[in-house]
C-alpha positions, -999 to 999 in steps of 0.1 A, spaced: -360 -307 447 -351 -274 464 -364 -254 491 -387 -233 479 -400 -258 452 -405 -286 482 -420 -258 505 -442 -240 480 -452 -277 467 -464 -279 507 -477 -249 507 -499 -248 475 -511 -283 489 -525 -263 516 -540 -236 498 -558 -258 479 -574 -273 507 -580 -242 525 -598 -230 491 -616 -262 491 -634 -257 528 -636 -226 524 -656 -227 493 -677 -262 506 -682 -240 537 -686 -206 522 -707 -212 488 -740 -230 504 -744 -196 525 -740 -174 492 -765 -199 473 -789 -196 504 -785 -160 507 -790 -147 473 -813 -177 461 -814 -196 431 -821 -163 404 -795 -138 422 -772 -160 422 -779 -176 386 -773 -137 377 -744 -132 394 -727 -162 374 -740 -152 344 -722 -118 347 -693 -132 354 -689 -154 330 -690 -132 304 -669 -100 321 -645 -130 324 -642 -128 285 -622 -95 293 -593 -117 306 -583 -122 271 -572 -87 271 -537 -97 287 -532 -113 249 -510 -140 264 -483 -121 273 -486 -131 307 -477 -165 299 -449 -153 278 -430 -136 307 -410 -167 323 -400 -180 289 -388 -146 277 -374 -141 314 -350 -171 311 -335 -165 282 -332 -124 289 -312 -133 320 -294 -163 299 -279 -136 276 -284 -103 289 -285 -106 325 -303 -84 352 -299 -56 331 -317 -76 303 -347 -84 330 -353 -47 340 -357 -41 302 -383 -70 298 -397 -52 328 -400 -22 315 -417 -35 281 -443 -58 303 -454 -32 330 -462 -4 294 -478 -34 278 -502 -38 306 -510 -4 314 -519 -3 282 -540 -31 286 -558 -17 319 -573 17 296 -582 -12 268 -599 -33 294 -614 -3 312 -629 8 278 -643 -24 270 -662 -31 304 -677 6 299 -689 -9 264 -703 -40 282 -718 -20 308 -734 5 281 -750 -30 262 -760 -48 297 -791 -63 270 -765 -82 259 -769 -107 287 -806 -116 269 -842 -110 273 -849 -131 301 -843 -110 331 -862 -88 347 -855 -47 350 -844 -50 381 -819 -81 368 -807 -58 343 -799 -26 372 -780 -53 396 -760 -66 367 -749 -31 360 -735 -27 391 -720 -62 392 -706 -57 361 -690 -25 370 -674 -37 402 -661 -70 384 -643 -49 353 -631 -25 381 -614 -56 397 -598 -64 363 -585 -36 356 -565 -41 390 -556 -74 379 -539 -66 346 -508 -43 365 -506 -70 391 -500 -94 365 -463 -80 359 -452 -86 395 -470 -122 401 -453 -137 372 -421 -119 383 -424 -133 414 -429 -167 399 -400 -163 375 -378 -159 406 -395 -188 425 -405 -174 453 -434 -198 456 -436 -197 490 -448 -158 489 -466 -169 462 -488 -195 480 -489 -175 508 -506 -146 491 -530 -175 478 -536 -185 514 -545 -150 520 -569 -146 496 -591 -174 502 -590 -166 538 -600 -133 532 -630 -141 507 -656 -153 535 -645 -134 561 -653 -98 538 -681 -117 521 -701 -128 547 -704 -96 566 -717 -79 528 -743 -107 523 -757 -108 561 -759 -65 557 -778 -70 528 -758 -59 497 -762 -91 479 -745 -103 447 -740 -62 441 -720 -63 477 -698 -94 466 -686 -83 436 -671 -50 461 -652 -79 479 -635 -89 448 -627 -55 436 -611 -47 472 -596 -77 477 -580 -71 441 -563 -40 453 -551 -56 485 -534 -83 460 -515 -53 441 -507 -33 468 -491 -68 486 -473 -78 455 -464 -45 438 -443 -42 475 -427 -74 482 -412 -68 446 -399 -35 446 -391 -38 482 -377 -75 490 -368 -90 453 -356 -52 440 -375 -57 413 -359 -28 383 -377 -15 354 -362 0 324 -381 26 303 -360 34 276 -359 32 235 -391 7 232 -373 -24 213 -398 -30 185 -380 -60 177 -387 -78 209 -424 -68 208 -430 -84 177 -412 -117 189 -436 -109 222 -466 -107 200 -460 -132 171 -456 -158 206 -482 -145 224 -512 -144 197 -515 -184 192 -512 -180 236 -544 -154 234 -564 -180 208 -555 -210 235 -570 -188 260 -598 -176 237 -609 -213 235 -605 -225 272 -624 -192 282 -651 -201 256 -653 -235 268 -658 -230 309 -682 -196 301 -703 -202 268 -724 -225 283 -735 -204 313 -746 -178 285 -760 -199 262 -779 -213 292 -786 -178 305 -802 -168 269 -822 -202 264 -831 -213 300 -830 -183 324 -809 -175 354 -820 -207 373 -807 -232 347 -771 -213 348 -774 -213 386 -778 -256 384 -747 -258 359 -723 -234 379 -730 -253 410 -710 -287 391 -690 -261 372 -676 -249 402 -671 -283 418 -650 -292 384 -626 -260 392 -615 -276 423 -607 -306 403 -586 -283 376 -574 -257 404 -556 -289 419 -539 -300 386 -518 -267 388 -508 -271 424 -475 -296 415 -466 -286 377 -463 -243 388 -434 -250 407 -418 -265 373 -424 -242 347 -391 -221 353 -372 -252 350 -391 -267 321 -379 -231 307 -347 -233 314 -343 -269 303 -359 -259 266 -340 -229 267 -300 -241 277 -302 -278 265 -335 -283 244 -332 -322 252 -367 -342 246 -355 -370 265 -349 -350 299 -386 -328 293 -404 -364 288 -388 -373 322 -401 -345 341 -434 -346 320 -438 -378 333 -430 -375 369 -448 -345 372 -483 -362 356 -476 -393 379 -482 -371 410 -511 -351 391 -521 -385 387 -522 -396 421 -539 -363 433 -566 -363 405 -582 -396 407 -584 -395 442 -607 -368 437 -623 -379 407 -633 -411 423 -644 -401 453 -669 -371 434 -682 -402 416 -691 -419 451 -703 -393 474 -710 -362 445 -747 -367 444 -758 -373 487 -728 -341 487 -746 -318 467 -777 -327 481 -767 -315 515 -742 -290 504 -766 -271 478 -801 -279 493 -831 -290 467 -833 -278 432 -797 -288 427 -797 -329 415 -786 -320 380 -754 -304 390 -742 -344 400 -742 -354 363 -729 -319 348 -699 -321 380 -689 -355 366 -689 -346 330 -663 -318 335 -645 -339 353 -641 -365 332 -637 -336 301 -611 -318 322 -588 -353 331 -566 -358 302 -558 -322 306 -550 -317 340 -527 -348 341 -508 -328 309 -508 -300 325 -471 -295 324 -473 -300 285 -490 -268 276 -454 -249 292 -434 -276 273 -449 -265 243 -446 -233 246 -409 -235 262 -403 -251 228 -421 -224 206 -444 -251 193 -478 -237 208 -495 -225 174 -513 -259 160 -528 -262 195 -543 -230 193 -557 -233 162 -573 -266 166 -588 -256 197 -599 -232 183 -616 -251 159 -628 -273 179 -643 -245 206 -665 -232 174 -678 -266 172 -689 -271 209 -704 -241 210 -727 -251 178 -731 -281 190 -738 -267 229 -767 -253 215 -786 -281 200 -776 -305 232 -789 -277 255 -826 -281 237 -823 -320 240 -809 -323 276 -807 -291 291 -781 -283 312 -764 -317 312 -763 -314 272 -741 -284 274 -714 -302 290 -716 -327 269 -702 -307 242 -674 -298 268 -669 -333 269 -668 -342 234 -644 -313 223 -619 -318 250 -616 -355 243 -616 -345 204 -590 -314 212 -568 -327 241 -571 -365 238 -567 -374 203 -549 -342 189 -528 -334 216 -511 -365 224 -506 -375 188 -490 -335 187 -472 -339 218 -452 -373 203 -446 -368 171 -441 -331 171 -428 -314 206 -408 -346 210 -425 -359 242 -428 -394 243 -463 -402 254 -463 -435 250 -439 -434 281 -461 -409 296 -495 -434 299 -474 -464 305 -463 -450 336 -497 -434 343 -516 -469 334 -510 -491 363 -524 -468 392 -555 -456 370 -565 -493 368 -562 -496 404 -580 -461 413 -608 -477 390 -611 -510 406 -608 -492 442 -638 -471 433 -659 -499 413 -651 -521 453 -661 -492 469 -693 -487 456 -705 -523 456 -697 -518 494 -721 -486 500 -746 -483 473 -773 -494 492 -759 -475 522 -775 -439 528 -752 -412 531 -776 -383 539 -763 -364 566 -728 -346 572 -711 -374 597 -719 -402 576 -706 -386 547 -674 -373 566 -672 -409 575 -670 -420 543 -647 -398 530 -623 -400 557 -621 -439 549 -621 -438 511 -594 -414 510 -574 -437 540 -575 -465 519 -565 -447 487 -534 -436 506 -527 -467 522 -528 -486 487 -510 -459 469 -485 -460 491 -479 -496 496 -485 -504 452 -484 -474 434 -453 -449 447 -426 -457 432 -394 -459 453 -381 -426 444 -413 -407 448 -413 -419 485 -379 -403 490 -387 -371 473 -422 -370 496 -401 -379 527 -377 -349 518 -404 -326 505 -422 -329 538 -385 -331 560 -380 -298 543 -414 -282 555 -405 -297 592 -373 -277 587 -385 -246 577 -408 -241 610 -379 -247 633 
């Protein structure tokens, strides 16, 4: 493992966590502030400006696959091409994106009937702020995954760090003046500048980054697109799976209903935002490996590894959001708020078999084998949302996530695993073997530990701390003493050797 893979493995450990308290710190303020409607509001316009991330088309995925084999064959002079073709690309994006949030601001009535006039003014302003911060976001695209191709993860995390640092500490002021969900929505637009300004420096100035801005090379653009448009329908369906049912909820339940479900839905991010903290530092050498020696045997090894530790990470937290979830939301959230317990777990649950695959998705498309996923998902995502529909007028807001549930285990359990070993050359059968042994223990850990406590009340902070603090003790204690193997240990020791090293 080198340096900056150890370190920014380290480092992206703590960024999650800082995310984490900042957000269980943070969010009950924003909730108390703006109330149950505002805030209801303010999730339902997000989750639909979020559909304008599916402007990028993919190509942001595409870069470190294309990057590898551009400096393979071509060198640094074949990088400041790609450069060149990425940074038009996405400033042609921006005026795309910037004419579609005008559109969406133009049609606000789009968001339903349900809201009030005044609803329908703040919306307008949220929405304008939030497309405002997108169209930020698509230029700073080209130097974020240029800065991953080069593995500079450490700058990487550190700019992470920054950002959730930054969030309460600009928020909180807005929301204490006064400016409501209207005010937060600023904080993400100028927070997104900060991010380009950062990023768009430390890659012309430190890295050198070079751009190229000759004869457009048709040619590669078509190879671009025909890779990226199965990348855009993957995203088309993971976007329509974590936003449809706040707008379906939105149009048949009112703001309060999508208020409940984004209080689990968020909780559930944590859970996916941690599967990514381990497999990101891999992708450039999954690349390279598919790229120089296209060897199935050495990408099952690392598939494996890599989901071993995503593994470890995720039913820790799995586990312990099935023990403490409900008294923790109850405190965290305040009254109004039970049904978020049961929604939480279900996208938890929905979101597992992904999240320990996590590396797969870049195997796949390493290996230019990424179009049946797309269109199955896609499939798959029409059904769900049918299907939302009629489970949101039988349970509410738990039903919508029960079609979340139902199509990821239908899309990413079944499908994808048969895909993964008998197509992409993977073998999963090596993959759950491996995996098998500590999930049985997580499971009996938490079926023990909740024998021991379910008649015990856990309704304040300290008892709850408590809790935690001695759950996730003995997790780490058993993992370590039955479930690491012997070579994980080492690579931990030297992972956290090299951290000691780098503050010296």
């Amino acid at each position: 493992m080198n340096r900056q893979i150890g370190r920014g493995v380290m480092l992206s450990f703590i960024a999650q966590g800082i995310a984490v308290a900042v957000n269980l710190v943070y969010t009950p303020f924003v909730i108390r502030i703006l109330g149950q409607n505002e805030y209801g509001l303010y999730q339902l316009v997000l989750s639909v400006v979020n559909y304008l991330n599916l402007m990028d088309l993919g190509f942001k995925f595409a870069y470190i696959s294309f990057y590898s084999r551009a400096k393979a064959n071509d060198g640094e002079e074949g990088v400041a091409r790609l450069n060149g073709m990425f940074l038009r690309i996405f400033l042609t994006i921006t005026l795309a994106c910037a004419a579609a949030g005008f559109f969406m601001v133009k049609n606000i009535h789009l968001l339903g009937s349900r809201l009030s006039a005044a609803d329908y003014d703040a919306a307008r302003k949220i929405m304008i702020l939030l497309a405002l911060n997108l169209v930020c976001s698509f230029p700073n695209s080209v130097f974020t995954v240029y800065i991953a191709a080069r593995e500079r993860f450490v700058f990487k995390q550190g700019m992470t760090i920054l950002n959730y640092v930054l969030i309460p500490l600009c928020g909180l002021p807005v929301l204490y003046a006064g400016f409501g969900s209207v005010g937060l929505a600023a904080v993400t637009l100028g927070l997104a500048v900060l991010k380009l300004a950062l990023n768009m420096g430390y890659c012309l100035g430190k890295l050198r980054m070079r751009f190229r801005f000759g004869r457009f090379d048709r040619a590669l653009f078509a190879e671009l697109a025909g890779f990226t448009f199965f990348v855009f329908l993957s995203d088309a369906v993971d976007l329509m799976n974590t936003n449809v049912d706040k707008f379906l909820l939105g149009r048949l339940m009112g703001t309060g209903a999508v208020a409940v479900y984004s209080v689990g839905f968020e909780l559930s991010t944590y859970f996916t935002a941690c599967s990514w903290v381990i497999p990101e530092m891999f992708i450039p050498e999954v690349n390279r490996i598919a790229v120089e020696e296209r060897d199935g045997v050495k990408l099952t090894e690392i598939f494996t590894r890599i989901g071993r530790y995503n593994n470890y990470l995720l039913l820790l937290i799995l586990t312990g959001f099935i023990l403490v979830g409900k008294p923790f939301i109850q405190l965290w959230a305040g009254e109004g708020y039970e049904t978020s317990y049961p929604v939480g777990v279900i996208l938890m649950l929905s979101g597992y078999i992904p999240a320990v695959q996590t590396l797969g998705v870049n195997i796949q498309s390493a290996r230019r084998m990424h179009r049946p996923r797309a269109v199955i998902y896609f499939v798959i995502a029409c059904v769900n949302v049918a299907a939302s529909i009629g489970l949101i007028r039988l349970w509410g807001v738990v039903g919508t996530s029960l079609g979340t549930l139902a199509a990821l285990l239908l899309g990413t359990g079944l499908f994808m695993n048969l895909y993964y070993h008998f197509r992409v050359g993977l073998n999963v059968a090596v993959f759950w073997k491996a995996l098998s042994r500590w999930t049985l223990q997580a499971a009996a850990l938490c079926l023990g530990a909740w024998l021991a406590v379910r008649n015990v009340s856990l309704d304040s902070w300290p008892r709850l701390a408590g809790f935690v603090v001695a759950y996730t003790a003995l997790y780490g204690l058993l993992l370590w003493g039955t479930g690491l193997r012997k070579s994980e240990k080492a690579e931990i020791r030297q992972a956290l050797a090299g951290l000691r090293a780098g503050r010296k």
